[in-house]
Structure formats: structure tokens, C-alpha cells
N, C-alpha and C positions, 0 to 999 in steps of 0.2 A: 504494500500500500504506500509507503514513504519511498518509495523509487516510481510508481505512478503520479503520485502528487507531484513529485520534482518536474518529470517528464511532462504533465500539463505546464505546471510551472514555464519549463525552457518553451514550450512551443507557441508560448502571449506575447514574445516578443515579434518573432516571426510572422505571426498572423496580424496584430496590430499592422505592422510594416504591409504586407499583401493588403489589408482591409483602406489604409489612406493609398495606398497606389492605385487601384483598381476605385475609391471612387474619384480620384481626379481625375482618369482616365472615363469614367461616366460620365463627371461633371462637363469635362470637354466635347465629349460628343453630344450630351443633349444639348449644349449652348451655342456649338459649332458646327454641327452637324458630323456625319459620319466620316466624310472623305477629307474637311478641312480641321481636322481634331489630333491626326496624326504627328502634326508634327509640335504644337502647341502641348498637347497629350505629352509630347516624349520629352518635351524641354522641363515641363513641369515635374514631371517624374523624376527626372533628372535631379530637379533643385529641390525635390523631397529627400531624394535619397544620398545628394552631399550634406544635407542638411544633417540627418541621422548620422552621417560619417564623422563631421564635426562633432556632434552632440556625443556619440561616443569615445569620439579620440577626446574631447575635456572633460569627460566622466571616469576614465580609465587610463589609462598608455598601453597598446597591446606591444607586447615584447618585439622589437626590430633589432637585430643581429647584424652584425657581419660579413656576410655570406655574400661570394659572388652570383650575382642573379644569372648570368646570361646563360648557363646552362638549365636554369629553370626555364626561361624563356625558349630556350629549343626543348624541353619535355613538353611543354604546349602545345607547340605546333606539330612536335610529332605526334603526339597524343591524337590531335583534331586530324592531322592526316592520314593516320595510319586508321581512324576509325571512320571518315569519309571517304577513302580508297577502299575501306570493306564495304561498306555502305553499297556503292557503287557496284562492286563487284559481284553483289549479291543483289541487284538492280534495286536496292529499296531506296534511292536518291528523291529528293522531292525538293524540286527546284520552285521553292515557295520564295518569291519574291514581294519586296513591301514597297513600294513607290516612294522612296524616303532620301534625300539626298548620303551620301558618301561618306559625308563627313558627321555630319549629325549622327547614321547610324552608329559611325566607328567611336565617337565620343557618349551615345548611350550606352548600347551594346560592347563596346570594346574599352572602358573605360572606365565610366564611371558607374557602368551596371556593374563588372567585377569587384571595382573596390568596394561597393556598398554591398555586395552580395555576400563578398568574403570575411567582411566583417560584421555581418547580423550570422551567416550559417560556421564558418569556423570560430572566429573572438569570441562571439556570442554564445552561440549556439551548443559550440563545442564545449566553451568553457563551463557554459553550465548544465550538462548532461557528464561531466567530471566524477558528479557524485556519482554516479556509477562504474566498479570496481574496473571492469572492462573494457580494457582500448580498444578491442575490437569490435565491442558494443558500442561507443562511442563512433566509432568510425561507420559502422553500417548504420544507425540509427538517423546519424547527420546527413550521411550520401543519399540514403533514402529517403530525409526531408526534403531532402534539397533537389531529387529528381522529381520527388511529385509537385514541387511548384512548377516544373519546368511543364511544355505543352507539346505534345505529339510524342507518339513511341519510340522513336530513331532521338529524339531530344533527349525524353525522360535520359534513357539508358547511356547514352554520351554525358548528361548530369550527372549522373550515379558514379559515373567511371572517375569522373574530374573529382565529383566528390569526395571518394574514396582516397583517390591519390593526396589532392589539398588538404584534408584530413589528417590522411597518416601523417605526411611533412608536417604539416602544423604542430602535431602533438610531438611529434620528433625532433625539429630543431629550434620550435619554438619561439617562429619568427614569422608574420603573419605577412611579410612581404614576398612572403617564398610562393604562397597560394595564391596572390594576386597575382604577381607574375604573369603564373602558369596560367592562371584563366585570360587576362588582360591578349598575354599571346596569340592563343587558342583564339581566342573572340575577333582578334584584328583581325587574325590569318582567316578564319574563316571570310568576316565581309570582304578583304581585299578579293580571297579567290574565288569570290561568288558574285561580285560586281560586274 
């Protein structure tokens, strides 16, 4: 029962966060309409969720290490390639495009969606699902919050994957730039090779 109660516990940050993004994202389309909401929609989102990044980093300091990044940055992109080259090869590709300019997407989605994702699901998230004995339970428990926020089957499970890995690093070198990195990478390389 006191390891359920935690587990609600960790999961009210989270959902708060999903419950103000999704209705600014409502607020814009009924005010804007559908087609001109997208991009108003995504800058708002945006300054919600540097918002919470500030709001956390003067709440907290999550531990930043030492560590040379740039090979975290190529486990990103290999990571997003080698599971988009299966993708592919196993013809499940879905070339779902969003009419959104290049740059905007690359500064939501490759940007400041990772920082703000990596620190509500690992700083956050991870830190406080601790109270349980298990880092392996930690680790699948976070990868699997964190896939089912994500949208579509080929998504989820590329979330899970990323999760899992950012996760492990996380609790392992304990250094919360190692995980953004790896997403931040992942995320550009994707929009750049899909523009």
C-alpha cells in the first residue's frame, strides 16, 4: 500500500504537466481554429514547459557532471537510426507529416520538448519513484510512463526504448544532461531526416 500511494504520488506531477498542455492546446484551437492553432499551440507549449524547467531548476539543482556529451549525442542518433532503419525495413514507416515550419519544429520537438520532458520523466519522475528498492523497477516503470504519453505504436515503443536507456544513464552517472542529450539528438536527427 505505501509503495502504491508513492506511485500515485510520483504520477501528479506528470499529469498536472499533460492536463495545462493539452488544455492550451484546446484553448488554441477553439479560439483559432483548427489549422491556424498549430503553431500558436506549439509556441505556447513551449513557454509552458521552459516555464516548469525554470520552476524546477530554482526548486532543486539536478546533479550536472563532467562528462563529455558528444558521444551521448551519437547514442541518439544511432539509437533513432538504427530503430527507423528497422522500422523501414519491416515496412511499418508512416511518413506522418505536420505543416509546421523547420525551425519551430526543431526548437519544440528537438529542444525544448527534451529538456522539459527529461526533467519532469527522469529528475522528477525518476527521483521520486527512488522509494522503490528497485532500479530496475524504476527504470521500467519511468520508460513505461513515459511511452504511454507518447502517440502511435512505432512512437510509444521508440519512447520506451529512449526511456529505458535515459533512465538507466540517469541513475548511473547521475547527471541529467546525459539524457537530454541523447533525446535532444534523437529528436533533431529525426526532423532534419524527415524534412
Amino acid at each position: 500500500m505505501k509503495y502504491l500511494k508513492s506511485l500515485i504520488f510520483a504520477f501528479k506531477e506528470i499529469f498536472i504537466m499533460f492536463i495545462l498542455q493539452y488544455a492550451v492546446l484546446i484553448a488554441c484551437i477553439v479560439c483559432l481554429g483548427k489549422d491556424r492553432s498549430i503553431v500558436i499551440g506549439t509556441i505556447l507549449v513551449c513557454a509552458v514547459e521552459i516555464l516548469y524547467v525554470i520552476f524546477k531548476l530554482r526548486n532543486g539543482k539536478p546533479a550536472i557532471g563532467k562528462h563529455n556529451l558528444f558521444p551521448y549525442a551519437l547514442m541518439g542518433i544511432g539509437i533513432t537510426t538504427s530503430y527507423n532503419m528497422l522500422l523501414f525495413a519491416m515496412g511499418l514507416c508512416n511518413n506522418v507529416m505536420v505543416d509546421m515550419n523547420i525551425f519551430l519544429n526543431i526548437l519544440a520537438s528537438g529542444i525544448v520538448g527534451p529538456i522539459f520532458e527529461e526533467i519532469l520523466f527522469r529528475y522528477s519522475f525518476v527521483n521520486s519513484l527512488k522509494k522503490f528498492n528497485s532500479q530496475k523497477m524504476v527504470i521500467f516503470i519511468s520508460s513505461l510512463v513515459f511511452a504511454i504519453c507518447h502517440t502511435g505504436i512505432t512512437t510509444c515503443i521508440y519512447a520506451f526504448i529512449i526511456g529505458m536507456v535515459n533512465a538507466y544513464l540517469y541513475l548511473k552517472k547521475k547527471d541529467i544532461l546525459i539524457p537530454i542529450v541523447i533525446h535532444m539528438s534523437a529528436n533533431i536527427f529525426v526532423n532534419i531526416s524527415t524534412s
